[in-house]
C-alpha positions, 0 to 999 in steps of 0.5 A: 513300757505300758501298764500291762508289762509292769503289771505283768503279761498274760503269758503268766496268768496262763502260766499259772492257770497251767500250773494249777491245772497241771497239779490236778493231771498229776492226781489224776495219773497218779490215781491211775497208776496207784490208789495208794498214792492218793492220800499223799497226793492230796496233801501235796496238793492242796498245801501247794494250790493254797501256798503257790499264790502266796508265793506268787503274789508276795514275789511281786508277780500279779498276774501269776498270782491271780492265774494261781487263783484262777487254778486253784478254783478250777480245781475245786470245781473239778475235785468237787464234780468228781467227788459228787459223781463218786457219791452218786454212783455208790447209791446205785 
């Protein structure tokens, strides 16, 4: 076996960038569908971007850790440029 399958396949580093990624499209048709389910979504979200690595890193499961990572900074990007665009736009 080679180094890279001990450590883990790039198949699960992108396994857990789509995860991540996944999370926020659920906020995004969730918003869509109902504003009321916001504040919960949130919540969910962010306990699970923060524990999904965790979890992924203490199973032994590198690459899927460092995927989750990956993710959860996407995300931060994402909600951060959404929140700023928001912001701006209620100046006029």
């Amino acid at each position: 076996m080679s180094k890279n399958q001990n450590d883990g396949s790039l198949k699960q580093l992108w396994l857990g960038i789509g995860i991540a990624l996944g999370i926020y499209l659920l906020g995004v048709i969730l918003l869509i569908a109902s504003s009321t389910l916001t504040l919960p979504y949130m919540l969910f979200a962010g306990i699970a971007l923060i524990v999904f690595p965790i979890v992924s890193f203490s199973m032994g499961k590198k690459r899927l850790g460092q995927g989750a990572l990956i993710g959860l900074g996407l995300n931060i990007l994402l909600f951060s440029a959404c929140a700023g665009i928001l912001i701006a736009n209620l100046g006029g």
